[in-house]
Phi, psi and omega in degrees: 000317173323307193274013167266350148339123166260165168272155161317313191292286162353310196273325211268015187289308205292154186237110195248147169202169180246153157201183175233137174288127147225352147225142165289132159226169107002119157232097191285313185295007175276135155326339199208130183320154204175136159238165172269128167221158163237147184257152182255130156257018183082159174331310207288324189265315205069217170236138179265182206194105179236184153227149129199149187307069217244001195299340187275334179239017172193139202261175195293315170262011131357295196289285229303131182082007174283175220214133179215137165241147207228182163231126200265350175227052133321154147288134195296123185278203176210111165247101181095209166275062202178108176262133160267141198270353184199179198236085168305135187234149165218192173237182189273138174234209214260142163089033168058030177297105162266155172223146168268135175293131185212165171309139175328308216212201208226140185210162175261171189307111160107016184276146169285134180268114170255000000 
């Protein structure tokens, strides 16, 4: 664990934000069962674009309008036919099942995790 240490600064890179899922899709051309969504980040940020492998604990209209936390200043990736613009984060269980992390309570959109 020791040689996985960041500095303070390292951590103050990641830009952690809440948004809402408002559309779902299919992503049939991913290696791994996967949907496409786009999330609103508020006025400051907008709306993004992801995948991720979620398939197993939550169906497409589930998401819509659920509160999600991603990371917003990755460089935009290529998966597929599909570029994604952020990092939805959850955590991993067992057969590599994610569940996502989200907020508690309803909070607004593009709010910073500090």
């Amino acid at each position: 664990m020791e040689n996985n240490l960041i500095s303070w600064n390292d951590f103050e890179k990641i830009d952690i934000r809440v948004g809402t899922i408002i559309a779902v899709n299919d992503f049939p051309e991913a290696r791994k069962p996967a949907y496409q969504m786009q999330i609103d980040f508020g006025v400051e940020i907008g709306i993004k674009k992801s995948s991720a492998q979620i398939t197993t604990h939550y169906q497409k209209e589930d998401l819509i309008g659920k509160q999600i936390i991603a990371v917003v200043n990755f460089p935009k990736k290529q998966i597929g036919n599909f570029m994604s613009e952020c990092l939805v984060l959850g955590l991993v269980g067992e057969g590599n099942d994610v569940v996502l992390l989200s907020p508690n309570f309803p909070v607004p959109n593009g709010l910073k995790m500090a």
